[in-house]
Every structure is written in C-alpha cells, then in structure tokens.
N, C-alpha and C positions, 0 to 999 in steps of 0.2 A: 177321474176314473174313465176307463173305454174298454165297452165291450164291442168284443170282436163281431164282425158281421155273422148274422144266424145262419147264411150258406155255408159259413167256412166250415161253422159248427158242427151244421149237419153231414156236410165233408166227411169230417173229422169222425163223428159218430159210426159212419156207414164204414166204415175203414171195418174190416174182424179183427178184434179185440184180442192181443198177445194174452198172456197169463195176470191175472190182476194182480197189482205190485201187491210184496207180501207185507211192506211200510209205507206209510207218508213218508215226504222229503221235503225240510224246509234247508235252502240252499241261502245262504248268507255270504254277499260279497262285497270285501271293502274295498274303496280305488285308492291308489297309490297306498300304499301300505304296506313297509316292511316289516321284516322281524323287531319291531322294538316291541315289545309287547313282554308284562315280564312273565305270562309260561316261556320266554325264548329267550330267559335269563337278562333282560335290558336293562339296566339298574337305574333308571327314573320312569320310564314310563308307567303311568299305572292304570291296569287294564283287568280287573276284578273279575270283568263277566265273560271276556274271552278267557281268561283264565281260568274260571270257573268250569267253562264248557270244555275246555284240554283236560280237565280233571275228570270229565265224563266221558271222553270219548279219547281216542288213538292219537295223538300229534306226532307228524311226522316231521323230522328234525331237518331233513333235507329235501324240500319240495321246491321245487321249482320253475316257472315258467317258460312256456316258450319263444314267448317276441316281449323285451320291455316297451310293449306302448300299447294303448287301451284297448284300440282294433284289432288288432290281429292278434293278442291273448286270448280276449273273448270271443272273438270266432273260432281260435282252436278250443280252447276250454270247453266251450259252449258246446261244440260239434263231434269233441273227442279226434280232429284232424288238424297234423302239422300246418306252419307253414308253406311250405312245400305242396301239401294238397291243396287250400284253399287259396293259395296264391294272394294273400293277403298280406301286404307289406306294411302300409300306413295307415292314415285315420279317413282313408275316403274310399276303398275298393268293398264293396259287399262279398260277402262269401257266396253269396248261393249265385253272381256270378260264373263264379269257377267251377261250384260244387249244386247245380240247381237243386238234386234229389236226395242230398245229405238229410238225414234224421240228426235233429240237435235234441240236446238232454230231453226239454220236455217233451219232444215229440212223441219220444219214446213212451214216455209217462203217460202219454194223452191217447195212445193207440193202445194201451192197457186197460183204456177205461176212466182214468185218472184226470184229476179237475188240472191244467196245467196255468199258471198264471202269474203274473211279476209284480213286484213294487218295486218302481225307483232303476237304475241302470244295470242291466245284464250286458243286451250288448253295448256298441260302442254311441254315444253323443258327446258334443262338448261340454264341457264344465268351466265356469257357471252358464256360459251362454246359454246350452239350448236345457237347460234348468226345466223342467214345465212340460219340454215335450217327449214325443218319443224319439226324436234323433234319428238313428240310424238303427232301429230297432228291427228286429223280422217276427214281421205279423205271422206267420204259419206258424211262429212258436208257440202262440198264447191263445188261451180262448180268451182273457182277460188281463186288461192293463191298467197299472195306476203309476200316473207320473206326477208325484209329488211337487212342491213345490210353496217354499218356506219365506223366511221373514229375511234369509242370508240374501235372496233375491233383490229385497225391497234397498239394503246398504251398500249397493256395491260402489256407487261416490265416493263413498266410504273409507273403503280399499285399501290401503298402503301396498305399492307393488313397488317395483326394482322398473318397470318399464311405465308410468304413471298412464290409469286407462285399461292396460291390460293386467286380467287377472289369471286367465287356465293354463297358457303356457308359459308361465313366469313364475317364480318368488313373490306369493302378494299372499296378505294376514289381515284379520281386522280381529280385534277383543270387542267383542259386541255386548254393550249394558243393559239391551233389551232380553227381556223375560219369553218374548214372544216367540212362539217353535220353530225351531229352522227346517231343513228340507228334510235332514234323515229324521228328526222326531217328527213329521208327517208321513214320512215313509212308513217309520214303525209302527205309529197308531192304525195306517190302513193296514200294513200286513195284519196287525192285531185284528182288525175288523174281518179280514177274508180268512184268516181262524176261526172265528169265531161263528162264522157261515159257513165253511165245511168244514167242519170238524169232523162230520161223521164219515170224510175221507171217501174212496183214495186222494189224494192230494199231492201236487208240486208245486211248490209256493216258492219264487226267488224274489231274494227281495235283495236290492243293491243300494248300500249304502254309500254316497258321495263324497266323506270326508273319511282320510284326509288330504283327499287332491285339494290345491288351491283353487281359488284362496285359501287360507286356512284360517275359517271363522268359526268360531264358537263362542257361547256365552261368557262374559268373568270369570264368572269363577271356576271355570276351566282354567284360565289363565292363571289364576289364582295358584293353583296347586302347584305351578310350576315357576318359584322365585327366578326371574331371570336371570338373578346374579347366582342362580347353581347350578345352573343349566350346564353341560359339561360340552366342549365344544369335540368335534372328529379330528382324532391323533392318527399316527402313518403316515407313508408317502403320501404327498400330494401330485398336484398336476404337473405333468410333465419329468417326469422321475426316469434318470438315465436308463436309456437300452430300450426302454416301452415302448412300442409303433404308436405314432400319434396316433390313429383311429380311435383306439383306445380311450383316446380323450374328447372325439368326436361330439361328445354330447353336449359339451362345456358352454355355456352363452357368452357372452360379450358381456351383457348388464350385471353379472356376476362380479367383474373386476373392481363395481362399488362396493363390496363387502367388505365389513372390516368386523373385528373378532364381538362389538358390542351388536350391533346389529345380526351379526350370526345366529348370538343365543336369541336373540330378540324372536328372528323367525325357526330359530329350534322349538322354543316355548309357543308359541303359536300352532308350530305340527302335536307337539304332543298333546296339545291341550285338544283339538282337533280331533286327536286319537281316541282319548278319553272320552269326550263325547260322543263318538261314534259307538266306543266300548258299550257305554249307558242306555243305547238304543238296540245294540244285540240283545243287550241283556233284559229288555221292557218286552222284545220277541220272545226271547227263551220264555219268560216267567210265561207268558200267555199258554206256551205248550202246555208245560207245567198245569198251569191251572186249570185249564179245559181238561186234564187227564190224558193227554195226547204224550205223553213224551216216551212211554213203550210200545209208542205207533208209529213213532218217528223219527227218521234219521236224521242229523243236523251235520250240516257241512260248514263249517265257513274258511275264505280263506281272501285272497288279494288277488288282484288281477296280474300284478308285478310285483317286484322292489324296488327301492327308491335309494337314493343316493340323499345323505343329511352335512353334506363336507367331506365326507371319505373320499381318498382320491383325487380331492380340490375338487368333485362335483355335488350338482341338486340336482335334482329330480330322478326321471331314467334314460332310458336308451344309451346304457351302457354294455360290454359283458362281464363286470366286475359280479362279483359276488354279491351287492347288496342289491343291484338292481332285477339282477334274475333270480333271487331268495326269498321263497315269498313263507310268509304261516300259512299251515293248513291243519286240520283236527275236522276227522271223523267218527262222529258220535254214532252207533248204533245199538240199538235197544238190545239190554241181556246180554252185549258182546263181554265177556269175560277179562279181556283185556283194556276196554276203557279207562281210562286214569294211567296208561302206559304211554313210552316212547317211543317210534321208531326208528332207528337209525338209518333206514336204507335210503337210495337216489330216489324218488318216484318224479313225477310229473304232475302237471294239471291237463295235459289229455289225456290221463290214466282216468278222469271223476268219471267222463260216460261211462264206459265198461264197469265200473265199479261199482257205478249205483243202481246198474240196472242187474248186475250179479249180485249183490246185496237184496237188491227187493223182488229176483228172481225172475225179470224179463229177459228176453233173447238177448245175445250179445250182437252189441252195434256196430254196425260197420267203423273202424277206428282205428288210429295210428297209437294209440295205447292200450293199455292192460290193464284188466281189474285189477284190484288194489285187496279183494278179499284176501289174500295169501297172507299179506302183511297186518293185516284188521283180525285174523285169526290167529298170529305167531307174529309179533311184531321184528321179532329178529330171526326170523325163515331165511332162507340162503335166497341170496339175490342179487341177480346180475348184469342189468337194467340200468345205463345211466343216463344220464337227463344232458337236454340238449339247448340250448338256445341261441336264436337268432336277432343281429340287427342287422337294419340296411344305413349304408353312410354316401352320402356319395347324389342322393338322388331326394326329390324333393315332396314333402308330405304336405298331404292333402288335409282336408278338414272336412270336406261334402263332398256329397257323391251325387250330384242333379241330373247324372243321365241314367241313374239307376233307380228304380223306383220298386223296395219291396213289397206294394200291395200287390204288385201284377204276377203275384205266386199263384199256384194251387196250393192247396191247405196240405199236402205230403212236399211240399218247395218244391217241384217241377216249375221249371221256368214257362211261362206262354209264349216268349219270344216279345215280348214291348220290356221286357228287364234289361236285355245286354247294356251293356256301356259304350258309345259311339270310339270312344279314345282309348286303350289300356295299353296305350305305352306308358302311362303315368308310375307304377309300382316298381320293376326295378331296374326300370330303363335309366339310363347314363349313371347306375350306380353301383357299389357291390356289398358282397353280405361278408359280415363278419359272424363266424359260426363256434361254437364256445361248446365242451362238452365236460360232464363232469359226473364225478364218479362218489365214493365216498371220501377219499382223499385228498383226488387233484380236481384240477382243472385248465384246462387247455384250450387256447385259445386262437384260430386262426383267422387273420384279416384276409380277405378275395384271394381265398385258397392257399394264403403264406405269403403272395406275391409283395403283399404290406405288411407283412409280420405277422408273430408268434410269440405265444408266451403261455409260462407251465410256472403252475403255482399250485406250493403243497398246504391246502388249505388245512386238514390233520396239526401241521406243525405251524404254519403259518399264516394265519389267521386274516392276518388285515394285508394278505399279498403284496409283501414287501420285498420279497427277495424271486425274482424270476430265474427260473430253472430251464429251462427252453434250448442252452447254452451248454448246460452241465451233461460232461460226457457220460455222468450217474443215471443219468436220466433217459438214457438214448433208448431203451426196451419199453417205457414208459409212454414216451414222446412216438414212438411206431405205433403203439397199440391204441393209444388217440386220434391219430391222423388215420388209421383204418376205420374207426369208427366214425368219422367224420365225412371219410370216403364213403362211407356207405349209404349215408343219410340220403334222404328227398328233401333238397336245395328247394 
C-alpha cells in the first residue's frame, strides 16, 4: 500500500469543493478482456458474478474502445479524452504530457470531497513484469495506492509461452496447483479492506484487475472447468482472406505460426479459466458492497480496457480494428435506476464513463471528448446517434517505459512544473500511420492512413464474424460516404 504524500493532500483539500457526489463509485476493470462473458451470450465461458452485476445494472451491448492497447485506452478512459487529444499512441508516452491540466475521473471525485483511490492497474504498467509496482501510474489521481502483488509472481519459471522467457506480450498460460492467492485475489481483499474503512463515503475506489492479460495463470480448478477437449476453437475467415489490406492483419506475431489446433484449445482453456477467476474476485468486491450496506450508495462500473482477438481472424491478442479487439463489456450499475437488469443497444464508448459518472453522481461536467451516458442509463433505447470510434497505429514502434517522463513532478490538479516534458517525442507516430475504424450500430468501416492502404465496410447486423467486405459494393456507396465524413471529422 502507498499513501500519497500529505502536500499533495492538502493540495487537494484546499481546492473548493464541486457539489458532494450524490453516490459512491466502485470502478472495476478487467485487462485484456473481451466479450466472452456469458451476459454477452459466449457459450463456454462462465462468468456468474459479472453476470450477476449485468442483471443489476444497464449492459451496454455495443461499447467500445478507443486504442486496442493498455496505454492509450486508459489514458482516454481514465480522462474522458481521445487519442487525438492526449497524443498517446503506445505503452510509453504519458498523457499529462500532452494534456498537463486534464482532470482524470478521480480528480473529479476528489475535488468533490470524495476519498479517491486504486487497487491494482488503472493506468497503464506491464504485466507480469512491473506486477508490484505502480508502473506508469499518475500520482495526482490518487490520494491512495495499493499495488498488489501475488503468488502468479513467485511461478513465472513456470510459464509455458509461444516465445520461452517471455510472458506479457506473448501467448504464455500456466495451470497453477498452488492454493496460494494470486495477484487479483490480493487485489480484492485490499479493495475489500479500503471498504471497509470508508464506507462512510464519499468514495472512488478502482480497483484493476490483471487477468486475463497473460500470462494466463490461475489456479486448477479453474482449469478444471474447462475440459480442453471441448473447448471450441475460432470459425470464419482467417488471416489473410482476399481483398483485406494487410494492415488489417498488422497485429499477427511470427511465434504464432507454431500453433496447431491442440495447443489452441490448450491456451483457449487457460484464458477462460483466467476469466473465471477474475469473475470470482469481482464478485468477493461486490459481496463486500453488499454487506457493508453500501450498495444503494454505490455505483458499480465494470468493464475492459480493450478486446482481444482468441483465433478470429487467425489472430491473439489486440491491436487490431476488427470487432473483437475494439468490443469490449461494459454494465453500469446504479442505485434505484429503474432500468437495471436491461440492455442497451446503442454505439457508446469508454470516454463517454467521465461525463457519465460525474452526471450520474451530480458533479460539473468534465472537460471531455465524450458524453454522459445518463440518456441511455435512463431509457436504454432513447434515440441515438453517437458512433464509436477506434484507433491503431502500424508502422511505427512501441514503447514499454517512458524514463524521461517522470509523473511525481505534477501539481496535485496535473499542471506540469516543467521537469515532466520528455526529451524525444518523435517516438508516438513518427515513421508510422493510424488506421482509424468507426462504427455505428450496423456497420463498421475501416480506413488504413486515410484509405491510402485500404478500406473495408463490414455489415456486422448481418454479418457477424466480418466475412464478406462491402467496401466494393456499389449498394454501399451512401453508406461508405457517411463514414468516411465521419472519420474526416475526427481528432487524429
């Protein structure tokens, strides 16, 4: 645990206090994590207590990210600001950066009066590497931090990887027979613990759960539940399917080409089991609401940082702009909402959560590249016309640390002092270009460096696992204009 220095505090303190949030917020986030989950209909995954919490609160059916990779999701997430504004490409540029004076979620919380504080990964660190610490974390967001740190640490010898050695950016699983708590079950006993010390609120408590980014370890009998020989493997096109702009398949490794159809299910059965036990550690968070009495005090969010690719496509992991890498789960739980246990159909986003949770618990609206989401939390099938956008970059080379940025040298409101800049920012999306992907509730369209590398229009409505590109089709041509204007109009 680290608590933040008592200047920043009292910083923070002296600030004049917005209106006191009208709820708590306990903000739950999984890494790497798609929709397999079965509120999102997945037909092996089993996921009781996220499912459980979509039965109490709003699930939106089409949410989605905006960068697949850990950095620059959770910087826009976190901030409520595109790519585009925070200039954040890969896993080693800081937002505040770009953005010194940006208010992130808890700031917001915190300048209300409100306790703000994390367990476990919000923003961006590597996994398993920097396990333990805080990584690339931003201290002005927290008065308090606890970096967990479990028994998945102690096996990484262990390991089974696709690249022997290497586990975070690779294909790597271990079935671990030890009893002993891994990182997210120490995560969720402290979140438990920092319940259980403010209860008496206000409160923002996030708490980031690690699995199921790889490795993908968890105990037996996780594994257990998932017979490898039923594990169902990923049907559709695969990689390289005529007409597709290679970009498209930009994401693809090298070490991948050792896979063969037993070893697939092998590290299928490994993610879900991974899944499951993450689900098990939501669900030891919820119950605590629960029991403390807190849970018509508190709003519960959970969702992923991205989606993830399981074979669809011939790819793992993300940084794609396919549908499963930028499709993430999202359900927002609000006390007395009336519509809890419903669906939403419409596009939203994950920069829409700032605006929405501080219109929700009745704070000023933040400076943000999205929209509250109350409309849809109040009528979940309200008119709306709002589509979700996401980005990659291909072409150009990512980072992992960022040593010439250093975020304690903030003010407690993230004004820079000037010892932050970074000596070099040609790194982000110099010698490279962005492939920009926008989607609607039907389609999705997809442009590599402005078209110059291709396009493609896929009727996800009718065609689900994007098999047939429409991009081509003279049917399409009012379609394919009305995309490429909104794409024109975006902040690149």
């Amino acid at each position: 645990m680290k608590l933040i220095p008592a200047v920043l505090i009292a910083a923070l303190a002296a600030v004049a206090p917005a209106a006191t949030p009208k709820f708590n917020v306990l903000h739950i986030v999984s890494d790497d994590l798609n929709c397999s989950l079965g509120c999102y209909d997945h037909a092996q995954v089993k996921s009781p207590h996220i499912d459980r919490l979509a039965s109490q609160g709003v699930r939106f059916e089409k949410a989605y990210c905006q960068f697949p990779l850990c950095n620059p999701s959770r910087a826009s997430f976190m901030t409520g600001m595109r790519p585009g504004s925070t200039k954040v490409y890969e896993n080693s540029t800081h937002f505040r950066q770009n953005l010194p004076d940006v208010l992130s979620i808890p700031q917001s919380f915190s300048k209300a009066g409100a306790f703000a504080a994390r367990v476990g990964k919000l923003y961006h660190y590597g996994v398993p590497t920097q396990i333990g610490t805080s990584g690339l974390d931003d201290e002005p967001s927290w008065q308090q931090v606890v970096n967990p740190i479990g028994h998945d640490k102690k096996v990484e010898d262990q390991i089974h990887s696709l690249i022997p050695g290497q586990f975070g950016g690779t294909l790597s699983w271990f079935n671990d027979p030890s009893e002993e708590p891994q990182t997210d079950a120490v995560g969720a006993a402290e979140a438990i613990r920092l319940l259980e010390e403010k209860k008496d609120g206000p409160f923002y408590l996030a708490v980031g759960f690690y699995r199921p980014h790889t490795p993908y370890v968890a105990p037996s009998k996780y594994f257990e539940a998932y017979p490898v020989d039923k594990v169902q493997l990923a049907s559709g096109p695969m990689k390289d399917a005529p007409g597709i702009p290679a970009s498209a398949y930009g994401s693809y490794k090298k070490e991948q080409d050792q896979l063969t159809d037993p070893l697939r299910r092998e590290i299928l059965q490994a993610y879900f089991a991974s899944t499951t036990y993450m689900d098990d550690q939501v669900g030891q968070v919820v119950a605590a609401v629960e029991r403390l009495g807190l849970r018509d005090k508190t709003v519960i969010v959970f969702h992923s940082d991205h989606g993830y690719h399981l074979g669809d496509h011939g790819l793992w992991q993300k940084m794609s702009l396919w549908e499963n890498s930028s499709h993430v789960p999202l359900i927002i739980s609000v006390p007395g909402n009336p519509n809890n246990g419903r669906v939403c159909p419409r596009t939203v986003e994950l920069i829409d959560l700032h605006a929405t949770l501080a219109d929700v618990c009745g704070l000023p609206a933040p400076q943000s590249d999205g929209v509250s989401l109350k409309p849809l939390l109040d009528n979940p099938q309200a008119a709306w016309d709002r589509p979700a956008f996401t980005q990659v970059l291909r072409g150009a080379p990512v980072g992992t640390t960022a040593p010439s940025f250093n975020p304690k040298n903030l003010s407690p409101g993230g004004k820079g002092q000037g010892k932050g800049k970074a000596k070099g920012k040609g790194k982000g999306r110099a010698g490279g270009f962005l492939g920009v992907s926008v989607r609607d509730e039907q389609f999705r369209y997809t442009e590599w460096d402005e078209g110059r590398q291709g396009a493609t229009l896929f009727d996800l409505q009718n065609d689900p696992q994007e098999s047939r590109d429409l991009s081509k089709d003279p049917a399409h041509r009012e379609t394919i204009a009305r995309m490429k204007a909104l794409i024109g109009g975006l902040k690149k």
